[in-house]
N, CA, C and O of each residue as an XYZ file, in Angstrom:
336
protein
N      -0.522      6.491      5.436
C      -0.503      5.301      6.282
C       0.546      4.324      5.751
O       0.743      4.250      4.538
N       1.154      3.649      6.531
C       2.508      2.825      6.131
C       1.973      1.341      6.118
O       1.413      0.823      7.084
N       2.246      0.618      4.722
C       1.774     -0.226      4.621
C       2.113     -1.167      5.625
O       2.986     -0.973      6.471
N       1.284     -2.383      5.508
C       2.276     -3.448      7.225
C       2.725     -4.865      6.152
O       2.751     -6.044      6.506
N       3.016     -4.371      4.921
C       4.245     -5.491      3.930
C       5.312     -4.604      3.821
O       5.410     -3.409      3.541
N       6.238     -5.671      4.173
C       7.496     -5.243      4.219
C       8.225     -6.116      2.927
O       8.101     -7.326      2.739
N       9.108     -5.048      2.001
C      10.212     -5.950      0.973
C      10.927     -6.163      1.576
O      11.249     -5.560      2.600
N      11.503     -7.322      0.996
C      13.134     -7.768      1.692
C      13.897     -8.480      0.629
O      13.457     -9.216     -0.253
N      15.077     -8.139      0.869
C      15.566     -8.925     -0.464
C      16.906     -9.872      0.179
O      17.767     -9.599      1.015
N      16.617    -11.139     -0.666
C      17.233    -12.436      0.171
C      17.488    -13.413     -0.806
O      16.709    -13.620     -1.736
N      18.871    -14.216     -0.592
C      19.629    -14.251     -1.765
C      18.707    -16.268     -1.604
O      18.321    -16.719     -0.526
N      18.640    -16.750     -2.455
C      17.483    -17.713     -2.265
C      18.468    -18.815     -3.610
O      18.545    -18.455     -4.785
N      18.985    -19.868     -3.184
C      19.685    -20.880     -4.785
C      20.710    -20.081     -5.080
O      21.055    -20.212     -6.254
N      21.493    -19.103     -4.318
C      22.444    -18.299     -4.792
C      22.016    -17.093     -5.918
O      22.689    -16.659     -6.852
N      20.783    -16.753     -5.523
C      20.224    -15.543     -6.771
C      19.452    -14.969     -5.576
O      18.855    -15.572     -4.685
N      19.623    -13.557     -5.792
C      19.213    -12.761     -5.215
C      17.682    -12.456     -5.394
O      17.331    -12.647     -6.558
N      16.728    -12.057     -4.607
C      15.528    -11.945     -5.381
C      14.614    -10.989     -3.893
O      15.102    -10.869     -2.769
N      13.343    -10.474     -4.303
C      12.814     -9.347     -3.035
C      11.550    -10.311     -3.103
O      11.087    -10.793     -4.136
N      11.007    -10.532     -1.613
C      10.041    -10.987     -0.893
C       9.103     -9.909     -0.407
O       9.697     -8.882     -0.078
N       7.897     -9.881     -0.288
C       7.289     -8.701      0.575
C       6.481     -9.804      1.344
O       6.204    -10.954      1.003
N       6.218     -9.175      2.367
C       5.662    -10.368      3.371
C       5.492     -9.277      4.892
O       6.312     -8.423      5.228
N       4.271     -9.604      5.578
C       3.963     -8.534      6.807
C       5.022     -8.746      8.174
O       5.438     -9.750      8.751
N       5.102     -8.171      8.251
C       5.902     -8.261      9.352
C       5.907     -9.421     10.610
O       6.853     -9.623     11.372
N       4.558    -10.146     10.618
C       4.287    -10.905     11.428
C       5.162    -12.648     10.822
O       5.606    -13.601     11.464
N       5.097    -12.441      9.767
C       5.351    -13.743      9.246
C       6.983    -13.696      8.879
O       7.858    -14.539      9.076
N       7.043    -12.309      8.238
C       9.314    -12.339      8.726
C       9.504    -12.998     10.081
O      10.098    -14.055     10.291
N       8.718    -11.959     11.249
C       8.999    -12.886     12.585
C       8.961    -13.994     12.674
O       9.912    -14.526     13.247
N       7.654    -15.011     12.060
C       7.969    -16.347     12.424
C       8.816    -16.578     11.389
O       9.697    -17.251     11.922
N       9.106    -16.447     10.256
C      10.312    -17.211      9.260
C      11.508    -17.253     10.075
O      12.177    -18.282      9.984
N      12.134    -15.835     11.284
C      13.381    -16.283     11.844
C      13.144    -16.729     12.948
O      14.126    -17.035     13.625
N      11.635    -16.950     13.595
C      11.405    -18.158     14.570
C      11.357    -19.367     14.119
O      11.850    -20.098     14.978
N      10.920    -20.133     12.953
C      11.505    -21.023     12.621
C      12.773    -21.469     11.998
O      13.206    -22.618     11.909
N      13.313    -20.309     11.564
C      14.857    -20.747     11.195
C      15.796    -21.297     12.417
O      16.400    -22.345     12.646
N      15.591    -19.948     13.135
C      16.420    -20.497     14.823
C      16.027    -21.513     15.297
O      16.928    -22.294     15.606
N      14.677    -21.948     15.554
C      14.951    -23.400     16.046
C      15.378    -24.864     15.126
O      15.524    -25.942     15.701
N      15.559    -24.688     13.517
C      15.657    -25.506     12.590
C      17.602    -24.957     12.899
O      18.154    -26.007     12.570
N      18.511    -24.189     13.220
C      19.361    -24.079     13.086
C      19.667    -23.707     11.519
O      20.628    -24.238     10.962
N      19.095    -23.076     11.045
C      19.130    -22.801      9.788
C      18.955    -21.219      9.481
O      18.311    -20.443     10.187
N      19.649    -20.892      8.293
C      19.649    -19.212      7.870
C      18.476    -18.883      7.674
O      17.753    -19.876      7.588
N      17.893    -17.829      7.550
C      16.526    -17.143      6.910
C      16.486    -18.073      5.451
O      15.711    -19.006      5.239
N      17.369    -17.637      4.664
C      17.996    -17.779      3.477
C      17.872    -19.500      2.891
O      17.474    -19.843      1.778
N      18.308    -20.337      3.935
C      18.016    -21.688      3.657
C      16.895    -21.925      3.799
O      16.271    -22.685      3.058
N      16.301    -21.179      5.012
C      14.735    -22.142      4.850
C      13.856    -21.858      3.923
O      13.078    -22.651      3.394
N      14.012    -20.303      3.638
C      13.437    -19.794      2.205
C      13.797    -20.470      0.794
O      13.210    -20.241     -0.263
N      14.905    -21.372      0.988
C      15.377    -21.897     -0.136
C      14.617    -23.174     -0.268
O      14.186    -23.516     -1.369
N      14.449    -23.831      0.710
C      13.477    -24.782      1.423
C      12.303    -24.274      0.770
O      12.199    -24.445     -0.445
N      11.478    -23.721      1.357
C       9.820    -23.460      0.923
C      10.058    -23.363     -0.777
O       9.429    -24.023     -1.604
N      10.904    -22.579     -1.009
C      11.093    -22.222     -2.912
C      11.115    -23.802     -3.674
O      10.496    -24.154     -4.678
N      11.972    -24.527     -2.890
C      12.173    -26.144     -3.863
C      11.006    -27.005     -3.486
O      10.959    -28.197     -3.790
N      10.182    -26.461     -2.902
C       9.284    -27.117     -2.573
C       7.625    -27.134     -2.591
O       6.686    -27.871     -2.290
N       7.848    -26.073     -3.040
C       6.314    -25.094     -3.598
C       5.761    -25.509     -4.677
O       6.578    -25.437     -5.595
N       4.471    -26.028     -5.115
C       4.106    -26.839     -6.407
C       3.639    -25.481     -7.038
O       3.317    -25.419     -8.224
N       3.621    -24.675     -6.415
C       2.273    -23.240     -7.576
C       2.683    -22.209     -6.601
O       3.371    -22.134     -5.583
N       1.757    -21.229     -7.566
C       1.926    -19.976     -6.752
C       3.560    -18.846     -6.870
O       4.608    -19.020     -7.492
N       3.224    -18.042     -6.217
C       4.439    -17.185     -5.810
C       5.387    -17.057     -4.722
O       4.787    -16.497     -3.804
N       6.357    -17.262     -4.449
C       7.526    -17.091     -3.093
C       6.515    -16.465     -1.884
O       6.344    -17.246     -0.949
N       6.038    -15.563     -1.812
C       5.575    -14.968     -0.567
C       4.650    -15.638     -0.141
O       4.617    -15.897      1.062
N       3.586    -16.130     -1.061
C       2.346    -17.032     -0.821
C       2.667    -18.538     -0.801
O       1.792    -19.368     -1.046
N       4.069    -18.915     -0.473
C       4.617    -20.372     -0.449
C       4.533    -19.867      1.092
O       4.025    -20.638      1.906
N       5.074    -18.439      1.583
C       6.227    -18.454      2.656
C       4.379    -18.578      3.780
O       3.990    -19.166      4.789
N       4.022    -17.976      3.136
C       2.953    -17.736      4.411
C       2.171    -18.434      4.267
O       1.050    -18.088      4.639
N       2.349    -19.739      3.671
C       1.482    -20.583      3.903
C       2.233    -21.590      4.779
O       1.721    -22.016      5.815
N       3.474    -21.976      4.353
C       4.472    -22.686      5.318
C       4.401    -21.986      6.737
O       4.389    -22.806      7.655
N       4.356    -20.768      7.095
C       4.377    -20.429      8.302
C       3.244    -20.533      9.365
O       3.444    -20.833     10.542
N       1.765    -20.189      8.695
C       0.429    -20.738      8.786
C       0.859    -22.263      9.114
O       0.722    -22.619     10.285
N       1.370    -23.197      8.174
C       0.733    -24.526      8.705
C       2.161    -24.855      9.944
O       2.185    -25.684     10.853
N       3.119    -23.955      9.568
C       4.350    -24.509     11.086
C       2.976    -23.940     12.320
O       2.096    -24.472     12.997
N       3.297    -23.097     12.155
C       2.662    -22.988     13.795
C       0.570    -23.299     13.858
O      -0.111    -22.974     14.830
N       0.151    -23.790     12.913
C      -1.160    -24.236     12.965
C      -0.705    -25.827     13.358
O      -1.529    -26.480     13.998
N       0.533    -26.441     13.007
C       0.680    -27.808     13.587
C       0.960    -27.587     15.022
O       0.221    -28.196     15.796
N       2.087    -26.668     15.644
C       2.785    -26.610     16.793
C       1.416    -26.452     17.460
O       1.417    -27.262     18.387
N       0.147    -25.742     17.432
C      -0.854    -25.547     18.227
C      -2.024    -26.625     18.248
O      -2.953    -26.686     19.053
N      -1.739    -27.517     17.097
C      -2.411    -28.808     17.056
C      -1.912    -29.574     17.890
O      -2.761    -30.126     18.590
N      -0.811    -29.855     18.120
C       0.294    -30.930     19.079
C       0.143    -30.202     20.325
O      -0.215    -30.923     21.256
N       0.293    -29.126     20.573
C       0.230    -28.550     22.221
C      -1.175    -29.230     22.630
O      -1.267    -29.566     23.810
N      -2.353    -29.486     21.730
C      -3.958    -29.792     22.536
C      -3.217    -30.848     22.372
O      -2.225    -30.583     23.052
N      -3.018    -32.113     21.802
C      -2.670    -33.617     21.942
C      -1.175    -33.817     22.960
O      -0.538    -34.462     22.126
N      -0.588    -33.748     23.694
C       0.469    -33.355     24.393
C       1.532    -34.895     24.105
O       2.761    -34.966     24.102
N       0.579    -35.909     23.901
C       1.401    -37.512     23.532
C       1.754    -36.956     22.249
O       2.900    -37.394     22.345
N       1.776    -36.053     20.521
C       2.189    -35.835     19.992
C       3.363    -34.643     19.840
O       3.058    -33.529     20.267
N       4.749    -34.842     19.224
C       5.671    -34.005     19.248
C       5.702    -33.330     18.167
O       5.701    -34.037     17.160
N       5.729    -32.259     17.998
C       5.824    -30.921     16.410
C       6.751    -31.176     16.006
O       7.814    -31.294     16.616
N       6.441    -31.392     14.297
C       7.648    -31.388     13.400
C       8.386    -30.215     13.693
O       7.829    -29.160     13.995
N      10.019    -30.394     13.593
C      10.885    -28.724     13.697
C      10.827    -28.434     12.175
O      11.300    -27.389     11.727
Protein backbone atom coordinates (compact mmCIF):
# COMPACT_ATOMS: atom_id res chain seq x y z
CA UNK A 1 0.00 0.00 0.00
CA UNK A 2 1.49 3.48 -0.94
CA UNK A 3 1.81 5.67 1.75
CA UNK A 4 -0.47 9.13 1.25
CA UNK A 5 3.00 11.33 2.68
CA UNK A 6 4.70 12.54 0.16
CA UNK A 7 8.76 13.88 0.47
CA UNK A 8 9.61 16.85 -1.19
CA UNK A 9 12.57 18.62 -1.13
CA UNK A 10 12.50 22.56 -1.15
CA UNK A 11 15.16 24.93 -0.91
CA UNK A 12 13.79 27.03 2.34
CA UNK A 13 16.60 30.44 3.63
CA UNK A 14 18.60 29.32 0.63
CA UNK A 15 19.31 25.63 2.15
CA UNK A 16 17.91 22.93 0.76
CA UNK A 17 16.02 20.60 3.05
CA UNK A 18 12.96 17.45 2.46
CA UNK A 19 9.39 18.03 3.82
CA UNK A 20 6.96 15.02 3.90
CA UNK A 21 3.53 16.21 4.10
CA UNK A 22 0.07 14.33 2.49
CA UNK A 23 -0.79 15.28 -0.45
CA UNK A 24 -3.79 17.24 0.58
CA UNK A 25 -1.86 19.92 2.33
CA UNK A 26 1.07 20.29 -0.71
CA UNK A 27 -2.28 21.20 -2.51
CA UNK A 28 -3.28 23.82 -0.23
CA UNK A 29 0.48 25.15 0.36
CA UNK A 30 0.34 26.00 -3.66
CA UNK A 31 -3.27 27.21 -3.09
CA UNK A 32 -2.09 29.54 -0.80
CA UNK A 33 1.04 30.52 -2.41
CA UNK A 34 -0.92 31.49 -5.71
CA UNK A 35 -3.19 33.62 -4.17
CA UNK A 36 -0.33 35.31 -1.75
CA UNK A 37 1.64 35.70 -5.21
CA UNK A 38 4.33 33.99 -3.67
CA UNK A 39 6.72 30.74 -4.43
CA UNK A 40 5.98 27.42 -2.60
CA UNK A 41 9.49 28.12 -1.34
CA UNK A 42 8.76 31.65 0.21
CA UNK A 43 5.83 30.81 1.97
CA UNK A 44 7.55 27.79 3.42
CA UNK A 45 10.23 30.16 4.33
CA UNK A 46 7.44 32.14 5.97
CA UNK A 47 5.91 29.32 8.23
CA UNK A 48 9.91 28.22 9.06
CA UNK A 49 10.70 32.05 10.53
CA UNK A 50 7.84 31.86 12.19
CA UNK A 51 7.25 28.63 13.98
CA UNK A 52 7.94 28.84 17.89
CA UNK A 53 8.36 24.68 18.31
CA UNK A 54 8.00 21.74 16.68
CA UNK A 55 9.13 20.46 13.21
CA UNK A 56 8.76 22.09 9.45
CA UNK A 57 5.93 19.71 8.42
CA UNK A 58 3.94 20.13 11.68
CA UNK A 59 4.46 24.14 11.31
CA UNK A 60 3.20 23.56 7.57
CA UNK A 61 0.01 21.77 8.51
CA UNK A 62 -0.87 23.60 11.03
CA UNK A 63 -0.59 26.96 9.03
CA UNK A 64 -2.69 25.33 6.40
CA UNK A 65 -5.41 23.98 8.98
CA UNK A 66 -5.75 27.48 10.43
CA UNK A 67 -5.55 29.36 6.53
CA UNK A 68 -8.47 27.66 5.47
CA UNK A 69 -10.21 27.02 9.13
CA UNK A 70 -10.18 31.08 9.01
CA UNK A 71 -11.34 31.37 5.17
CA UNK A 72 -14.44 29.07 6.40
CA UNK A 73 -14.90 31.14 9.55
CA UNK A 74 -15.27 34.48 7.40
CA UNK A 75 -17.46 32.78 4.60
CA UNK A 76 -20.33 32.14 7.84
CA UNK A 77 -19.69 36.02 8.93
CA UNK A 78 -19.79 37.48 5.21
CA UNK A 79 -19.19 41.46 6.84
CA UNK A 80 -15.65 39.80 7.65
CA UNK A 81 -12.75 39.56 4.89
CA UNK A 82 -9.92 36.47 5.13
CA UNK A 83 -6.53 37.24 5.82
CA UNK A 84 -4.48 36.29 2.28
Amino acid sequence: MKSPVVKRSIVVAGHKTSVSLEEAFWNGMKEISGLRNMTLSELVGEIDSNRQQGNLSSAIRLFVLDYFKSRAMAALQPDKVPAQ
